[in-house]
N, C-alpha and C positions, 0 to 999 in steps of 0.2 A: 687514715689509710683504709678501713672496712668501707665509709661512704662513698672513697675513690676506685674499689673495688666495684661494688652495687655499679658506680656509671659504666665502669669497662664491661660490665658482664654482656647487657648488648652490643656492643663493641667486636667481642671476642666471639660471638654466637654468629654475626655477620661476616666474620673472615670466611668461610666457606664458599660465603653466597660470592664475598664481592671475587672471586676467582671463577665464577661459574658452581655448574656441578660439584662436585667432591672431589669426581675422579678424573676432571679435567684438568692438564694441564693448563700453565701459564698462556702458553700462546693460542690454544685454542680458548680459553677462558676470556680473554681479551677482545679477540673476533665476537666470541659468543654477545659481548656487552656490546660491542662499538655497532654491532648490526642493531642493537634494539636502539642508544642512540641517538644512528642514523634518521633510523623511524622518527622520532622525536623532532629530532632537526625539519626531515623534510616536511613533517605534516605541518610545523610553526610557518617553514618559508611558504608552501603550498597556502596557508590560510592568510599570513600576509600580501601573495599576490595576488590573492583572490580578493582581500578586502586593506588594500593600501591606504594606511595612515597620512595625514597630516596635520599640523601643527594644530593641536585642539584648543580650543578657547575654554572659557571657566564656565560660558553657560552652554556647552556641549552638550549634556547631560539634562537639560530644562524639556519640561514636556509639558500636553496641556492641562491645567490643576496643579499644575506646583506651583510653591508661593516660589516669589523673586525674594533670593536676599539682600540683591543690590541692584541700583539701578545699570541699567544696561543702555548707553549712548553710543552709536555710532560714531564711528570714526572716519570714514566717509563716506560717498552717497553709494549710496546701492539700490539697486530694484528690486522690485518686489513681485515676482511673476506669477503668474495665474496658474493656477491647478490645468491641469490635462482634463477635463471633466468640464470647466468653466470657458475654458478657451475652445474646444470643441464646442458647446453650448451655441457662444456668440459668433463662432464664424458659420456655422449652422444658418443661425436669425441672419445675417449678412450675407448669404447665399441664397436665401429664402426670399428678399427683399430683392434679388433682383428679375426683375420683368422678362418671361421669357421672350427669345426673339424670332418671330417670323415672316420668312419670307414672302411674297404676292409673287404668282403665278397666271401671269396674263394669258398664256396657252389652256389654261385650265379650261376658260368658259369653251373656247371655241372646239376642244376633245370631247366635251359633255354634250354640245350641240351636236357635233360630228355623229355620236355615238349613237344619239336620238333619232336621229335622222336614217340612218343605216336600219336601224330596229322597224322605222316604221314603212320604210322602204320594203323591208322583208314582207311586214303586213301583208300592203299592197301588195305583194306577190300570190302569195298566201291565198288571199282572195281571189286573185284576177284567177290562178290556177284550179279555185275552188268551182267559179263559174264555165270554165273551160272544161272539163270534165263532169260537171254536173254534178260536183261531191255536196254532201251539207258545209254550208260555211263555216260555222263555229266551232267542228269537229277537227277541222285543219288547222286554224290559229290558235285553238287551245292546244294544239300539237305542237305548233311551233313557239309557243308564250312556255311551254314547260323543257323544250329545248334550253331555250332563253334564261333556264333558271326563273320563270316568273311563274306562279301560280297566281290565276286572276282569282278574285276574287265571288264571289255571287253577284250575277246582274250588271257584271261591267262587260262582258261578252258583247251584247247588244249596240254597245259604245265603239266596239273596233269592227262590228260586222259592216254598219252603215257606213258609207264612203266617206259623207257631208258630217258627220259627228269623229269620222277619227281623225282626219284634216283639222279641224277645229279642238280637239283633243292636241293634236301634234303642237301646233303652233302658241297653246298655251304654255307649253313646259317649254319650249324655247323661249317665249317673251322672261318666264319665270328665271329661268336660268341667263338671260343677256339683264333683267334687269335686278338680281341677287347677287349674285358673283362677284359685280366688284365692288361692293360691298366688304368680301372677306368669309370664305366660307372653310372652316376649320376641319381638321380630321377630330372624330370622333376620341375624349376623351383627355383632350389635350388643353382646353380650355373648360372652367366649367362656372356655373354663374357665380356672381360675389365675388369670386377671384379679383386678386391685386390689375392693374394696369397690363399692357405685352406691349412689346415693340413691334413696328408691323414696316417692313423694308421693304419699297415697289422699288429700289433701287441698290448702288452699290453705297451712294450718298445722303438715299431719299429714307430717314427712318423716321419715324411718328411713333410716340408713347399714344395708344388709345386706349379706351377703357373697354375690359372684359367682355361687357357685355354689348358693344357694338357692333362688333363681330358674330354671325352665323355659325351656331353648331350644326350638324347635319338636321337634327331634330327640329331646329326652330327655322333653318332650310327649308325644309319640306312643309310645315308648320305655313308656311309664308307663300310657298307656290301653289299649296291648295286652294288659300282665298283668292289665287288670280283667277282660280277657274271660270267659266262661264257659269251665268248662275244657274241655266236650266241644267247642269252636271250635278248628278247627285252625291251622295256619300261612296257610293262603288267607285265613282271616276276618280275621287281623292284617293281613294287606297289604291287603285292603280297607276296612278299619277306615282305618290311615293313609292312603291313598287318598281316603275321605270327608271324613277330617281337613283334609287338606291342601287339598281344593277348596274349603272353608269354611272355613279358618284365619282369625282374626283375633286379633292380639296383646293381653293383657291390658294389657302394662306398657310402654310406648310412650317413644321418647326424647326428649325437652323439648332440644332442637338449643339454641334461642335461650341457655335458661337455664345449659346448661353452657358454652355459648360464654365467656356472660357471669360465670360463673361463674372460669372460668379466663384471662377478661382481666384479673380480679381479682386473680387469683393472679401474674401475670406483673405486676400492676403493684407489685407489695408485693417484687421484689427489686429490690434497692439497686444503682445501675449506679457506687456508689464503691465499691472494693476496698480502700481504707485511707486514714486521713489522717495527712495528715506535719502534726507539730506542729513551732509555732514552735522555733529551734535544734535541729531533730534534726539531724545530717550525715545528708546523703542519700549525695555519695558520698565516700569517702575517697582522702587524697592520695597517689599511688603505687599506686591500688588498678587492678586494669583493669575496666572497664563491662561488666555483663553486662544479658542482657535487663532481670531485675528494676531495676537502678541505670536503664536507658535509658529505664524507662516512665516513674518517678520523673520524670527530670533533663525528657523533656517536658514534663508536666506542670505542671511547675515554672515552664517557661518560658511555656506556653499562662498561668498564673496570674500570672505578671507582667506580659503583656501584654493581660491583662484589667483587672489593678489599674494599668497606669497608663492604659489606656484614660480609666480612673472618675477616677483621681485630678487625670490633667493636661489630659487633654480634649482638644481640639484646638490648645493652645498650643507643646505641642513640637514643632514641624516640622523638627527637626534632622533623624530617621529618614529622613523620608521626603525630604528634600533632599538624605540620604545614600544613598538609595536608587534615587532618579533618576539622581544622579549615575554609580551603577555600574551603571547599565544603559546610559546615554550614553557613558560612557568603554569598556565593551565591546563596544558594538554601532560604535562609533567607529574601532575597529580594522580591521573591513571597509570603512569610508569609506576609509581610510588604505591602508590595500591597493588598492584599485583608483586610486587617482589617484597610487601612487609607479609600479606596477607594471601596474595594466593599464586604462592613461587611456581608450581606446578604450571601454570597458565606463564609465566614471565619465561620461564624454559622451555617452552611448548611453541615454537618458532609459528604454527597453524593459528594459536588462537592471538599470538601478536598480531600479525599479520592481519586478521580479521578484523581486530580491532580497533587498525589504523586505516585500516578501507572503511567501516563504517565513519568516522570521523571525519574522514575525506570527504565522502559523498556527501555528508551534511553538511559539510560547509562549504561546498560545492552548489547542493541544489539551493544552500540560504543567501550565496550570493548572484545568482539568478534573479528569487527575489527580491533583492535588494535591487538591481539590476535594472529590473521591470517595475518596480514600486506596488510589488502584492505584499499584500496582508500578512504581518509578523504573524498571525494566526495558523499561517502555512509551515513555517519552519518546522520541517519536517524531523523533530528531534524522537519521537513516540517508532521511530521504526526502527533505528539501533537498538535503544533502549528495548526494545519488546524480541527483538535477535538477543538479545545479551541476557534477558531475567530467563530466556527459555533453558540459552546454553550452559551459564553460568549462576545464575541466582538471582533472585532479586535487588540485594543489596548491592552485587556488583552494578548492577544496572541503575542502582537509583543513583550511584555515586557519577554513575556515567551521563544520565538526564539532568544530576546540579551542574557536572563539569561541562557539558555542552550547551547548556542556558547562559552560565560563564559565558566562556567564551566565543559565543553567536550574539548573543547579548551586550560585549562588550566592541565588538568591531563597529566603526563610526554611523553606517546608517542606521541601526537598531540602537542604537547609545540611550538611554533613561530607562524607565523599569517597565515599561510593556510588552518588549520583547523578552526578556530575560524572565520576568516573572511566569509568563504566558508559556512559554517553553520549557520550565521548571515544573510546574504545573501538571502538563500534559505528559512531561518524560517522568515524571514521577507518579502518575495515575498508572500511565503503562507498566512500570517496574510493579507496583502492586498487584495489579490486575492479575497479571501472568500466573497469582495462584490459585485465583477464583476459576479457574481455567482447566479443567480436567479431559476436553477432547477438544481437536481442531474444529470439528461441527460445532464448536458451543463460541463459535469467533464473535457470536454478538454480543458475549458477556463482555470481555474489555474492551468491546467496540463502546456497550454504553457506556462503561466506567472512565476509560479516555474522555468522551464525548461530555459527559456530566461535567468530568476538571476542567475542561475548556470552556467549556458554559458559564459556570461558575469564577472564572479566571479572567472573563469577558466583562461580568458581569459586575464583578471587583475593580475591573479599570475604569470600568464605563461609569461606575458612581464616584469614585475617586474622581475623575478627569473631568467630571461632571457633561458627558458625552450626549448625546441624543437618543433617544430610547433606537431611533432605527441603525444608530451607528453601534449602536451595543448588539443587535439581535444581527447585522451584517458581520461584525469579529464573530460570535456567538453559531453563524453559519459556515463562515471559514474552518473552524475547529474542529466541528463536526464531521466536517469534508476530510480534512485531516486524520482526525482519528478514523474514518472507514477506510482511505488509501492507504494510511501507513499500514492500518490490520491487516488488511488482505495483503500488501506485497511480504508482509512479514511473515505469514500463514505459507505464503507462495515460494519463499524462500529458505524457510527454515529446512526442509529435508539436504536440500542442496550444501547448507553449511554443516550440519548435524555429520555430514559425509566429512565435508574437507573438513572438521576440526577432530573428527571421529569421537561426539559425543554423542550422547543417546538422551532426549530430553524427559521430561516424566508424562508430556503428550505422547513420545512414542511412543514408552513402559507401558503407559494405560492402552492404545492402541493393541500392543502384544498381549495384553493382558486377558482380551477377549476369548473366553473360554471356548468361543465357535469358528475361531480359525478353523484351517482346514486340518493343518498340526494337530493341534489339540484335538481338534472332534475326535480322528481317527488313532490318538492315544485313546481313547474313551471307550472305543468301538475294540479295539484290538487287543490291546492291553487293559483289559479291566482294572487289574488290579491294582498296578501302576498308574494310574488313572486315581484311584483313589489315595492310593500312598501321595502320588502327587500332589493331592488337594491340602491332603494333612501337611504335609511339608512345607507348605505355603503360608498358609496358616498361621503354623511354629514360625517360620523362619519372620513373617512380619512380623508377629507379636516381639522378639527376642532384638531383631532390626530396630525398631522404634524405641525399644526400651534403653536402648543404648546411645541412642540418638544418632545410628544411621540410618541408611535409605532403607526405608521397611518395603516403598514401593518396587524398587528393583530388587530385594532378596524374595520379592512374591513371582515376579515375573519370572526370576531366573531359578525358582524352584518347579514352576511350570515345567518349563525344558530341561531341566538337570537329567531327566531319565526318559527324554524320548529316543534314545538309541535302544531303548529295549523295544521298540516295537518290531523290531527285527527278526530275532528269535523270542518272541513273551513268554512261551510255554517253557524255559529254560530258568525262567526267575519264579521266586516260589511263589510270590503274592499272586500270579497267574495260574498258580499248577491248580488243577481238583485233588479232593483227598485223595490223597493212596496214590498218586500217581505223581514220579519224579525222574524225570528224560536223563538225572544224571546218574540215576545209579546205574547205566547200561552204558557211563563214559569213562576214561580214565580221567583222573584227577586233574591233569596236564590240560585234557580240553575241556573240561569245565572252567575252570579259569579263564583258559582262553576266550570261550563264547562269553565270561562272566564280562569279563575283562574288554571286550570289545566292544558295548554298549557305549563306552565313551568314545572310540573311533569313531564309529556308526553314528553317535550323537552329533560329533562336530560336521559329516559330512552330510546332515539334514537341515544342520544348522547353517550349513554353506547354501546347500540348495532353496531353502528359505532365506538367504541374506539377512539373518539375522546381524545385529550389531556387536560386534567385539564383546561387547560388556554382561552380553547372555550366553555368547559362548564358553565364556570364562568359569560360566556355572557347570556345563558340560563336562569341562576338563579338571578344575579344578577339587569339586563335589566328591571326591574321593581322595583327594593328594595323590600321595604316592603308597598307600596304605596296600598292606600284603591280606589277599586272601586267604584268611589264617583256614578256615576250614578245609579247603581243596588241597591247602598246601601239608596240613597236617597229615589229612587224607594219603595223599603222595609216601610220604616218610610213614606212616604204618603199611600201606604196602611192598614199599623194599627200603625198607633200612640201611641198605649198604648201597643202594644209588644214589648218585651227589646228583641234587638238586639243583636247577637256576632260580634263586628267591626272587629273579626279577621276572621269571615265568607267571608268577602266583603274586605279582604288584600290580597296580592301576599304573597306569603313565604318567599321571601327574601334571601340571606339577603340582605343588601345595596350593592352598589357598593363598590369594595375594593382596584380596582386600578381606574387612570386616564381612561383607556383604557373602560371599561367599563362604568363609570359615562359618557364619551362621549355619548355610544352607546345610551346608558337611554335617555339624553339631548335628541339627535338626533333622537330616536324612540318617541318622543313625540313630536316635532317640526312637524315632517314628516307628521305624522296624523292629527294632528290638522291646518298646512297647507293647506290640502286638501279641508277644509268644511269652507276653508275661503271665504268670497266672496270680489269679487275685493284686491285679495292678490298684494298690491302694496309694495313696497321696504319698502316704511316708516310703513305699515300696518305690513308686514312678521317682521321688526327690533319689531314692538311692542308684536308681538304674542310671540317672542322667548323670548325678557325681561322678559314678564309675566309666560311662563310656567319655565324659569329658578329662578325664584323667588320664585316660588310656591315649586319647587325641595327643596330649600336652607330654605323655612320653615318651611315643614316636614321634617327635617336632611335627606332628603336620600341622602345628598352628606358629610354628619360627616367623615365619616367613609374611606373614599377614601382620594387623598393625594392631591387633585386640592388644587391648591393657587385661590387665590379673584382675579389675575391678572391676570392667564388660563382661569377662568372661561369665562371673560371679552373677553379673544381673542378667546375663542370657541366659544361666543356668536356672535362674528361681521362674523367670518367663517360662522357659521350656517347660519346668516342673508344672506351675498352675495351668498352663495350655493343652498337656498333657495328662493330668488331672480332669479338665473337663470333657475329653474325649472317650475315655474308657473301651477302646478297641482290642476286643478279644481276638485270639488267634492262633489257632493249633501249634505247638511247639515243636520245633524242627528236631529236639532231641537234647541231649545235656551243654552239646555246642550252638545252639538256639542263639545264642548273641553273635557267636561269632560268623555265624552264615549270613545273618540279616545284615550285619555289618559290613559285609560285601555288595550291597545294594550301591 
């Protein structure tokens, strides 16, 4: 009966939870469950549409380096088709192979002639008008040659001045061009020597394969019409020759763009994108054999063909797959349900960080089935950017459980199936969840940029000698990775403020961000409020030391001791650590507005705190930093000046409300230690252990530690922190009077 006890006890501790809340009822408690789920449900369906199952065979799971346990024979013929990489390749070389095509342009010669003729016509003018007015001749054709776009050359002037030599000039580029031309004379670039074969079409029927170099380029054109020249024509007359040439160039043999295009779509469609076909009983792989590329293309194939043929064969009746496919997508995304409501219910109640949780899962297996999609590199699954959202928000652990559970299950849908993807994205979400502590400012993103980067490396490196891979096919995963872990950092750096809002957490990148003693806040506590300024630093201090010791957040009780007293920058002169000797603004007030202005520094704090946008979780230090604790000095004050006037004891309280975490009930402790340290006289070790017993005792019997979640056992170890922290400060301080504790205590 006691051992059947022991089982109920969990049992009986879970009846809260499985109703919701405490204080929810039945039918809100039920909604509350059936919404998370829902979630559950649709993220399984969402990932099964995304990546839909079919009927898996036994060597699903084969990759390359694994040994075969058995032999694997075909069952009937299937092909074997070429990589995307390989089939691009060959119909490349089959496009390449074919001859471009062009056309003969019999108008050609007689436009070039035309053109020739017209230019030297002008000549003649040129001159005849040079002689008619009695101008120098070679002043007016060099006028008219640079019209013409031609710059003569040195010493070819002489050549156009004389009648009998430019006549004889003329008619050599015409013989040049009626007997080159049809030949075949090419535009520039489009032919060049060595080149394959072209096709050369004088008609719609008439086409001739000729070789490359039969055909005239401009250059070998010109090349050709020089040596017609006459021979008493010197080297000037050749550069003017080509000169004329080239201003009235036009190609005999022109390239037909459309028809080689089409020419060599043709060609590219006549290779075969199968590589071989396995006939019925060949053994594809053998038993004891290990997998290499050639077996891994195969054993795909094989399997894309069975799950073609039973597509055709069974149709939509066999729903087993896919029932077995939801199924393992609900049973591993279910493991996250089950973590947060053994271990961190607060989050399983917290509808924001559900929520969050099931959009980052979504997206990842959204953008892995993309790549899947496209056939990119398992090295991409993008699992390191949840993972690095979630150790920021939630912790590491949360997050590593989250990087094995999404390695699971991306790792297990049909195109990543054997251990490359799974391992590799295990790998990388789990560097990330580490990383996140070595991390102390978002400027420092290149620390778990290498830490990622390194697991990927190393993860790459792991399969590639396993799989027994190619050194270049290791260092191409090995670049993937890299790329990975840089884009998931930065959008995750990019994003985290925007979640940090909608989950309303505040990360320890922020804390350290706030923490920056040269805010504009802080400076001007510094500047204004001296002495607060310094109280404040002591308080920080305490409040870390006493935070860690207890094993809460020591970084957030340092940040939110910062701010706990920046509403006294409002009135400073009104708090004593600011007053100069001998001078005190309250004794010329009544007791009622002493309070009042004491008492208002928390107001005043939270509306700096708004104006700064600080986070929830520092203003808490604001409000809370005092409870609801009574300003015993002003109030006592009060009642020795009129005895017979009734009091409002909530005139002479803080607002409150109590402290509601550890973290703050420190800051409390430690803002009253701190103060009343000061006005101790002869603060010795044994003196400071007895100051802090008594004002934590004093805490613990006005409840203003109820309501917070400290154990009798924290309190105990906060107290001996406080004591040695306060021991090594030894800060002296003029004694406000025999109520010395109880005015500082109003801090």
């Amino acid at each position: 009966m006691k051992r059947l006890q022991e089982w109920a006890a969990p049992l009986q501790e879970l009846g809260p939870w499985l109703s919701g809340d405490p204080g929810m009822d039945r039918r809100r408690a039920g909604a509350h469950h059936a919404v998370r789920a829902g979630l559950l449900v649709v993220l399984a369906l969402v990932t099964y549409l995304l990546f839909p199952v079919s009927q898996l065979s036994d060597f699903a799971g084969l990759e390359r380096g694994v040994v075969a346990p058995q032999d694997i024979i075909a069952e009937f013929d299937f092909a074997v088709a070429k990589t995307e990489e390989e089939l691009a390749r060959e119909q490349g070389e089959a496009a390449a192979a074919v001859p471009p095509i062009f056309d003969y342009v019999p108008t050609a010669e007689d436009s070039v002639i035309g053109e020739v003729r017209d230019f030297f016509a002008g000549v003649d003018s040129v001159a005849q008008l040079a002689f008619d007015v009695e101008e120098p001749e070679p002043a007016l054709l060099r006028a008219y040659l640079e019209r013409n776009r031609i710059s003569p050359p040195p010493g070819s002037m002489d050549l156009l001045v004389d009648t009998g030599d430019r006549d004889r000039f003329r008619r050599s580029i015409e013989v040049s061009v009626r007997q080159l031309y049809p030949q075949g004379v090419v535009e520039t670039g489009t032919v060049r020597e060595g080149t394959a074969p072209i096709y050369l079409r004088r008609g719609e029927d008439d086409a001739e394969l000729v070789q490359a170099g039969s055909v005239l380029t401009p250059d070998r054109f010109y090349q050709l019409a020089g040596e017609r020249l006459p021979d008493d024509f010197g080297p000037a007359a050749a550069e003017l020759q080509r000169l004329v040439l080239s201003r009235f160039f036009q190609p005999s043999l022109v390239l037909n763009q459309a028809e080689t295009e089409a020419a060599r779509a043709r060609a590219r469609a006549t290779v075969d994108p199968v590589r071989t076909t396995v006939l019925e009983g060949e053994r594809i792989v053998a038993a004891r054999e290990q997998i290499g590329e050639r077996e891994e293309e195969r054993l795909r194939a094989y399997q894309a063909a069975l799950d073609d043929r039973g597509i055709r064969v069974e149709g939509q009746g066999n729903i087993l797959p896919s029932i077995g496919g939801f199924l393992f997508n609900m049973l591993v995304i279910s493991v996250l349900g089950l973590l947060l409501w053994f271990f961190r219910r607060e989050l399983y109640h917290d509808m924001r960080s559900v929520l969050l949780l099931a959009a980052l899962v979504a997206v990842t297996v959204a953008i892995s089935s993309v790549i899947a999609r496209f056939g990119l590199p398992v090295e991409l699954i993008p699992v390191t950017f949840p993972v690095l959202i979630l150790a920021a928000l939630f912790g590491g652990r949360f997050a590593l459980v989250l990087a094995l559970v999404l390695a699971l299950l991306v790792g297990g849908q049909q195109p990543f199936l054997g251990l490359t993807a799974s391992f590799t994205a295990a790998m990388g979400g789990a560097a990330a969840a580490f990383s996140i502590r070595a991390v102390e400012r978002r400027s420092k993103i290149w620390i778990f940029v290498t830490i990622i980067s390194a697991a990927y490396v190393m993860a790459a490196l792991t399969v590639g000698l396993l799989r027994s891979r190619e050194i270049s096919e290791i260092f191409y995963s090995m670049g993937f990775g890299v790329t990975n872990a840089i884009v998931s950092s930065l959008l995750a750096i990019g994003f985290l403020p925007l979640l940090e809002s909608l989950t309303r957490i505040t990360t320890d990148q922020t804390l350290l961000e706030l923490s920056d003693l040269n805010r504009p806040r802080l400076k001007r506590l510094s500047l204004e409020a001296t002495g607060t300024y310094a109280h404040t630093i002591n308080v920080a201090n305490l409040s870390e030391a006493a935070a860690n010791a207890i094993g809460a957040n020591g970084l957030l009780a340092r940040v939110g001791a910062y701010y706990h007293d920046i509403g006294k920058m409002v009135k400073p002169q009104y708090f004593v650590e600011n007053q100069p000797k001998g001078r005190n603004p309250h004794d010329k007030l009544k007791p009622s507005m002493s309070a009042a202005i004491i008492r208002s520094h928390v107001v005043e704090g939270l509306k700096m705190a708004e104006e700064d946008r600080l986070p929830e979780v520092i203003k808490a230090f604001i409000a809370e930093h005092h409870g609801t604790q009574q300003i015993s000095f002003f109030y006592e004050k009060a009642r020795e000046q009129d005895s017979n006037e009734e009091i409002n004891p909530s005139a002479f309280s803080y607002p409150g409300p109590k402290p509601q975490s550890k973290e703050t009930a420190i800051v409390m402790l430690a803002d009253s230690v701190e103060s009343a340290a000061r006005v101790l006289q002869d603060p010795t070790p044994s003196r400071l252990r007895e100051l802090v017993e008594k004002i934590v005792a004093g805490k613990i019997s006005t409840g203003q530690l109820d309501q917070c979640p400290l154990t009798m056992r924290e309190i105990d170890v906060a107290k001996d922190h406080l004591s040695k922290v306060l021991s090594g400060m030894y800060h002296h301080r003029i004694d406000y009077g025999s109520a010395g504790v109880q005015v500082t205590g109003s801090r």
